[in-house]
C-alpha positions in Angstrom: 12.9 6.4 23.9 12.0 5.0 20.7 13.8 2.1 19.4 15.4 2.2 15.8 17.3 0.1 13.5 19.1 0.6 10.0 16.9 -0.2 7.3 17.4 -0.6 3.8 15.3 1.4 1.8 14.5 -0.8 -0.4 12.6 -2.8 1.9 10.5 -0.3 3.7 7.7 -1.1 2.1 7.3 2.4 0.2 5.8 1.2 -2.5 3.1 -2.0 -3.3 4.3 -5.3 -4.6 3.0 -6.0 -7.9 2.4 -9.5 -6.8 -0.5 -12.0 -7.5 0.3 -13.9 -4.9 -0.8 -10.9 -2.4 -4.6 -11.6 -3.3 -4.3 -15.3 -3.4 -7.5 -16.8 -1.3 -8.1 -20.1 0.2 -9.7 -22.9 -0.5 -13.7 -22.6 -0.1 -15.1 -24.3 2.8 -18.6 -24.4 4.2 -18.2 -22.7 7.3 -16.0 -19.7 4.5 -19.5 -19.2 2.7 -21.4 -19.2 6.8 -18.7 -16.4 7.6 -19.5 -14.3 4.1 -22.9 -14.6 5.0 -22.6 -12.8 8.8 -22.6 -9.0 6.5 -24.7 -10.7 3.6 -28.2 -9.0 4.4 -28.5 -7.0 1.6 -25.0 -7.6 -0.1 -24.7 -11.1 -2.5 -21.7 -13.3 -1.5 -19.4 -13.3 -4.4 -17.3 -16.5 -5.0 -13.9 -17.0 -7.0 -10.8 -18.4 -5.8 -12.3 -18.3 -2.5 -15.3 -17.3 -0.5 -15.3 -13.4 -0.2 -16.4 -11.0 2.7 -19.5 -9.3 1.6 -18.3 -5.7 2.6 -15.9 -6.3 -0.7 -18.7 -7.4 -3.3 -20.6 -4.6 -3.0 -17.5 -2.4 -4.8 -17.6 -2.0 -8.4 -14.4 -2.5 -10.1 -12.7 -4.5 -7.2 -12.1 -7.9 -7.0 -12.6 -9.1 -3.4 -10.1 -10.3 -0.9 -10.6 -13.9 0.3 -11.6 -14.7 4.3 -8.7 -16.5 5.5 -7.9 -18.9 7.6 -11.0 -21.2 6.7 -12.7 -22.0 9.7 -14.7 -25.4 10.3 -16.5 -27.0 12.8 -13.3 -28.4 15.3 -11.0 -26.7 13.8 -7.8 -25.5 15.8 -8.0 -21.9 16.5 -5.8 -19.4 15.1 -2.2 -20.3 16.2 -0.2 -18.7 19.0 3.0 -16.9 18.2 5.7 -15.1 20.7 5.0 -11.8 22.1 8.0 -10.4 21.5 9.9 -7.9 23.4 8.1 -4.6 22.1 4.8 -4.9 24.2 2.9 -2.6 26.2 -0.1 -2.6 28.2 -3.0 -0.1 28.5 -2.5 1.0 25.0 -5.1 3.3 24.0 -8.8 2.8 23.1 -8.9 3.6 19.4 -8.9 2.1 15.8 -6.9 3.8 13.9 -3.4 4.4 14.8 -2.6 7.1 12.1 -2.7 10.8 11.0 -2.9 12.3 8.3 0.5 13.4 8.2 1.8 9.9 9.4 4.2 8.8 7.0 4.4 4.9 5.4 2.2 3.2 3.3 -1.4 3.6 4.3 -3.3 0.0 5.4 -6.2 -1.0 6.4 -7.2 -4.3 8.0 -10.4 -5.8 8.8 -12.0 -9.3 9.1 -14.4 -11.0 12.2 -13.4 -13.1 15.0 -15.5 -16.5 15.3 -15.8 -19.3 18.2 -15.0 -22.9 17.4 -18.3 -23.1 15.6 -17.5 -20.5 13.3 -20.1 -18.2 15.0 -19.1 -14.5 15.7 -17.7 -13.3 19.0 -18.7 -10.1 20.0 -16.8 -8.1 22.7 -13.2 -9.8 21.9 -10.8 -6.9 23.0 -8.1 -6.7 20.0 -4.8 -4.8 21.0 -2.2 -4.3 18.4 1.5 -3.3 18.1 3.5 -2.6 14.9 6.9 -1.4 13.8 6.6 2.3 12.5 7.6 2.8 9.0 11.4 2.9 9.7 10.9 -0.1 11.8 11.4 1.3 15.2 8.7 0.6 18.1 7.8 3.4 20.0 8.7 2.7 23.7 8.4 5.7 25.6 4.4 6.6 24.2 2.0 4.7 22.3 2.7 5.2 18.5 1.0 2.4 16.7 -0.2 0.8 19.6 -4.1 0.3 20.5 -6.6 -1.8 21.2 -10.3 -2.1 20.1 -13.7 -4.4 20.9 -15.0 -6.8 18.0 -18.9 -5.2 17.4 -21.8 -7.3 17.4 -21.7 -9.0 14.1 -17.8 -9.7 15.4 -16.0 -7.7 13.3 -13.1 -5.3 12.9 -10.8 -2.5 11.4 -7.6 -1.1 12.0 -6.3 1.6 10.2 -2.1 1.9 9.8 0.4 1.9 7.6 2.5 -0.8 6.5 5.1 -1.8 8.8 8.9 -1.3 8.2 11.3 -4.0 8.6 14.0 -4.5 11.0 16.9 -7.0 11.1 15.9 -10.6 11.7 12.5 -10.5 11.1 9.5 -10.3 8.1 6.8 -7.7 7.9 4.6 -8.4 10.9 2.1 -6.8 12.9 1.4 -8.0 16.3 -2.0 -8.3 18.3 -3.5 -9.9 21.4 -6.9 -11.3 21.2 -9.6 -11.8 24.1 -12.9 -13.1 24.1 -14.5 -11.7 27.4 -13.8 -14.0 30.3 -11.6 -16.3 27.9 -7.4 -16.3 27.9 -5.7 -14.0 25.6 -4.2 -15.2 22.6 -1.3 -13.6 21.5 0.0 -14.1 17.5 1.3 -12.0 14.7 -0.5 -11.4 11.3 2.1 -11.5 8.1 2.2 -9.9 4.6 2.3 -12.2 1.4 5.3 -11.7 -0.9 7.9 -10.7 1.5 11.2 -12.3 0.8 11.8 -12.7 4.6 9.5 -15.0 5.4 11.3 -17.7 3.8 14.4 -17.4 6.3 12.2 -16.1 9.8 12.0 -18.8 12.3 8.9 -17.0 13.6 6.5 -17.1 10.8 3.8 -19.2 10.2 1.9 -19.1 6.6 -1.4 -20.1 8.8 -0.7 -16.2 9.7 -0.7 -14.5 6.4 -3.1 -11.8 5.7 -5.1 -11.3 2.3 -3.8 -8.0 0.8 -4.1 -6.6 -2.2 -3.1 -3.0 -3.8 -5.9 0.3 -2.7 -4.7 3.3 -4.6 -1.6 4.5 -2.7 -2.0 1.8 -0.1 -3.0 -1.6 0.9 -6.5 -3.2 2.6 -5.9 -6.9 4.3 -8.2 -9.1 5.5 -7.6 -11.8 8.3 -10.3 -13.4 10.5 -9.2 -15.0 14.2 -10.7 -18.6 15.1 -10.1 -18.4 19.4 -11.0 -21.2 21.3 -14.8 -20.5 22.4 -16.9 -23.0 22.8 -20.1 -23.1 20.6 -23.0 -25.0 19.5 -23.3 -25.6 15.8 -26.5 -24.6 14.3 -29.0 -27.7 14.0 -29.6 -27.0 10.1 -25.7 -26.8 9.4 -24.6 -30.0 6.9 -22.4 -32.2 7.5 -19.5 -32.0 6.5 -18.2 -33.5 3.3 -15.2 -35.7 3.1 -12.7 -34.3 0.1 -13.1 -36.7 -3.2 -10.0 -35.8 -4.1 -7.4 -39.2 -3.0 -4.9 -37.6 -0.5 -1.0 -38.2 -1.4 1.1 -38.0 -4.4 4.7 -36.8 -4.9 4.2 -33.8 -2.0 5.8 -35.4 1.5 6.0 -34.3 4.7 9.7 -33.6 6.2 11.0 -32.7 2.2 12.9 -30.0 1.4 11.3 -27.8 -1.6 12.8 -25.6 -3.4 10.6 -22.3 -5.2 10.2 -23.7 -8.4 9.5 -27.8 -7.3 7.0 -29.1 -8.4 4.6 -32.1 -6.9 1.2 -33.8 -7.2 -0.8 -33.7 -4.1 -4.7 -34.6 -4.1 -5.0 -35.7 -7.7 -3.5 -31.8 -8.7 -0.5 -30.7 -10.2 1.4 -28.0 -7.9 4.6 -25.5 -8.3 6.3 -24.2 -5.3 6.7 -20.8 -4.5 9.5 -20.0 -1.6 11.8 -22.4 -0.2 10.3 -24.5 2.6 10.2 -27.8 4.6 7.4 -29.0 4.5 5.5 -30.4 7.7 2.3 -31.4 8.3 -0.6 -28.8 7.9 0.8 -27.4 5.2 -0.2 -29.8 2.4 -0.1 -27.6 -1.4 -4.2 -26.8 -1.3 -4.0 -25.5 2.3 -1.0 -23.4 2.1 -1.3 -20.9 -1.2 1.8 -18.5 0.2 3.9 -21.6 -0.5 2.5 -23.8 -3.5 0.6 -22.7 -6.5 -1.5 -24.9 -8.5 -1.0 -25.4 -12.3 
């Protein structure tokens, strides 16, 4: 049987945000630029607001979607989130979980998964679960459910369609991730813009794809940091301290409001959904909630 819930139809996702924020990158890091480079043999890296997978520079008249999160040597891996009570296992072998008379908002999501040494990880078995567009879950077959392998170069695509909401809960997709002979990490990838993720408990803005517009749909972009061990290369730099001083008005365990604004880092930044702010989530690292300017 397939679970459903009532919907409003305004928030179904039929039709794109018009929302900057959607293609808003992260900061660029050496270990972003590494990670652009893993496609880069024949393709320049191309670098605005962020460091940008090489698969998008090669498109004329597109601006490229940022690699997020920024990986760097000792970094924590992507975080761990709830599974949920909509799993299930042996889900079929494919990579796209659509027809071409499925209805919703077409999607596309790709990106690599990397080791602790921002290296790619080939092999990692990827299995993902999503809301239909309705947001119901198939329980009784395997609509929108599969599972994939990460190819040499570590990278991915699933093809979908944007998920529907359902009460208590933001736009979300969910996957488990396993690097062979490694434990399975299981998280949830999140849309930027959506209203809900200002009031779900679950989300986590260290979880929020790239996306930007595609014609009648939407391509996203996420890469997955898991906790495998690897050896940086000998000719890697080392890493550079930030010149900017930490601190100013932005505090850790204050309430902000969209619209606050603070200093943080020697910048000047404007908050963009309601929030409390913790620790990790200091205005450059965090662009779904603070904008600077």
């Amino acid at each position: 049987m397939t679970e459903r819930s009532a919907v409003p139809p305004e928030e179904t996702g039929g039709t794109p945000r018009n929302d900057s924020r959607q293609t808003t990158g992260r900061p660029i890091s050496r270990k972003s630029l590494l990670k652009a480079a893993v496609a880069a043999s024949a393709v320049p890296l191309v670098v605005g607001g962020g460091a940008a997978l090489a698969r998008d520079a090669g498109r004329a008249g597109t601006t490229p979607l940022a690699l997020t999160p920024s990986c760097d040597d000792g970094d924590d891996p992507t975080p761990e989130q709830m599974e949920g009570p909509y799993f299930k296992p042996n889900s079929p072998l494919r990579t796209s979980l659509v027809t071409s008379s499925t209805p919703g908002v077409p999607l596309t999501v790709s990106g690599y998964v990397f080791g602790r040494a921002c290296k790619p990880v080939a092999g990692v078995l990827l299995d993902f679960w999503q809301a239909d567009t309705n947001g119901a879950y198939d329980m009784a077959g395997f609509a929108f459910r599969g599972h994939q392998f990460t190819g040499a170069d570590g990278s991915f695509s699933l093809t979908t369609i944007v998920p529907g909401l359902y009460p208590g809960r933001t736009r979300h997709i969910h996957v488990k991730a396993q690097a062979p002979g490694r434990p399975v990490l299981t998280t949830q990838l999140y849309f930027p813009g959506e209203p809900r993720n200002a009031t779900d408990a679950i989300f986590d803005p260290a979880l929020l794809m790239n996306v930007r517009s595609a014609g009648s749909g939407r391509e996203g972009t996420f890469d997955f940091v898991l906790d495998v061990a690897q050896q940086p290369d000998p000719t890697d730099p080392p890493t550079v301290p930030p010149t900017d001083p930490p601190g100013g008005s932005w505090a850790a365990g204050t309430t902000y409001r969209a619209g606050d604004r603070v200093t943080y880092g020697g910048g000047s930044y404007r908050c963009l959904q309601g929030h409390k702010a913790i620790v990790g989530w200091e205005p450059p690292l965090v662009p779904a909630l603070w904008e600077r300017g």
